[in-house]
C-alpha positions in Angstrom: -10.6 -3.3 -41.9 -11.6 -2.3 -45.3 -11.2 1.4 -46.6 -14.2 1.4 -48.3 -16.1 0.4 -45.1 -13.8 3.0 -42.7 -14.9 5.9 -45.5 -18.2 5.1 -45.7 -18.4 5.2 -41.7 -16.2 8.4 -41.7 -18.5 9.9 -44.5 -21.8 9.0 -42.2 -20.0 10.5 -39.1 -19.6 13.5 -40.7 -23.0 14.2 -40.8 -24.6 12.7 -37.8 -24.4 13.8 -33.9 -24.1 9.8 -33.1 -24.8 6.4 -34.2 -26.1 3.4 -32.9 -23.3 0.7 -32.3 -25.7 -2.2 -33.8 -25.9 0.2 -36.7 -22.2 -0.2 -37.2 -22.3 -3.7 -36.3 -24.2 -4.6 -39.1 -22.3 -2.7 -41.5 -19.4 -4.4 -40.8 -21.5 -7.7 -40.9 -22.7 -6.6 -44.6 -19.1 -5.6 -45.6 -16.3 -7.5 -43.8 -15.2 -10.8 -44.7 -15.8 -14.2 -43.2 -14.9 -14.5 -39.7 -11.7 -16.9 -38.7 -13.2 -18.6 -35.6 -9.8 -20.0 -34.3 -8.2 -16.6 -34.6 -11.3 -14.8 -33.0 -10.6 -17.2 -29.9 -6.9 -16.5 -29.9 -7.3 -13.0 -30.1 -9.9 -13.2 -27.2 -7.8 -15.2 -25.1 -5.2 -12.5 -25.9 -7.5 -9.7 -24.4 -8.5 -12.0 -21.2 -4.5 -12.5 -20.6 -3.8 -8.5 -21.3 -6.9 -7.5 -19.4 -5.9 -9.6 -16.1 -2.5 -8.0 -16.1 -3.3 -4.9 -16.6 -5.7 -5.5 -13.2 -2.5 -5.9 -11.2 -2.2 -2.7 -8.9 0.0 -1.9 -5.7 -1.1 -0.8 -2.5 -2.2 2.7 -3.8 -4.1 1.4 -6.9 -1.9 2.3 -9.3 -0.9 -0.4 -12.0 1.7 -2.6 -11.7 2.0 -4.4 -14.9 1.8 -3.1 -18.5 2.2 -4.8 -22.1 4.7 -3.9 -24.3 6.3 -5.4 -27.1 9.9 -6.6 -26.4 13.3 -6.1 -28.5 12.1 -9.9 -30.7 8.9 -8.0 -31.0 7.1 -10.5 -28.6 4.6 -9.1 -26.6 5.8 -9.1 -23.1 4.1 -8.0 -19.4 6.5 -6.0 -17.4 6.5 -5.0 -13.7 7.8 -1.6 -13.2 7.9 -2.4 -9.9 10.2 -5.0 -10.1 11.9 -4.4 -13.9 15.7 -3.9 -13.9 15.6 -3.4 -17.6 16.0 0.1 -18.8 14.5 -0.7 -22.4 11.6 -1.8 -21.3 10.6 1.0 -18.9 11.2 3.3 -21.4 8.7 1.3 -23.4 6.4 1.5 -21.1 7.0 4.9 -20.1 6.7 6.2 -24.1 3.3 4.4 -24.6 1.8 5.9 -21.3 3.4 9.4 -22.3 1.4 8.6 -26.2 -1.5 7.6 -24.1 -2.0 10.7 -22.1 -1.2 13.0 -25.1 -3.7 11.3 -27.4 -6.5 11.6 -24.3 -5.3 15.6 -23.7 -6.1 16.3 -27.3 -9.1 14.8 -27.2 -10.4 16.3 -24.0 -9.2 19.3 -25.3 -11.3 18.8 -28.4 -14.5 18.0 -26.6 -13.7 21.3 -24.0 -13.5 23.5 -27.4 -16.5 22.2 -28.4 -18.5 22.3 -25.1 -17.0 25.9 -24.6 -18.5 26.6 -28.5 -21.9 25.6 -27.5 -22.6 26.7 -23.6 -21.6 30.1 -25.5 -23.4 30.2 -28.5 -26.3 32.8 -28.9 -29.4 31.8 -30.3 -31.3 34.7 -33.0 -34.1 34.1 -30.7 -32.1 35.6 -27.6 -30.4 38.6 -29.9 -34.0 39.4 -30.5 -35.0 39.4 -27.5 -32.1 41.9 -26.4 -33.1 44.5 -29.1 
């Protein structure tokens, strides 16, 4: 993506509670370059294949399958379930691990922040203690 398009988005987010996804859209529309319609398609067939494995669960509902990318740097679906090969579960166990830790920071983040504002006083309610 271009950096002029990710700063003017991280300068906008700055100051604004939310956007509108079409806004963004359109942005990106007005700035990014001409699309590649065969490589739009590959990379969609790409998500259908990744999403479909990653719906394979056990018994318990627990995934099965996850996506890695293997030693040749080829992505590669493994079973943990059924995988012999150290290497890879390590793989797989270091991306969930950078999964979870990414999501705790960010929940911890949005706690702060909720915490900051279910606390905050308003002037009008110090006035109206004095």
């Amino acid at each position: 993506m271009d950096k002029k398009l990710r700063y003017a988005l991280m300068d906008i987010m700055e100051n604004e509670e939310n956007l509108e996804q079409e806004f963004v859209i359109d942005l990106i529309k007005k700035r990014a370059p001409l699309i590649d319609v065969d490589a739009l398609k590959e990379k969609e067939y790409k998500r259908m294949a990744n999403s479909l494995i990653s719906s394979f669960k056990d018994e318990k509902g627990i995934r099965d399958v996850f996506v890695i990318k293997n030693d040749e740097d080829m992505t590669a679906y493994i079973n943990v379930a059924r995988s012999k090969e150290i290497d890879n579960l390590n793989k797989v166990r270091d991306r969930l691990d950078s999964n979870v830790k990414g999501n705790q920071k960010s929940l911890d983040k949005v706690t702060r922040r909720l915490f900051l504002l279910e606390n905050q006083v308003t002037i009008a309610e110090i006035a109206e203690t004095n």
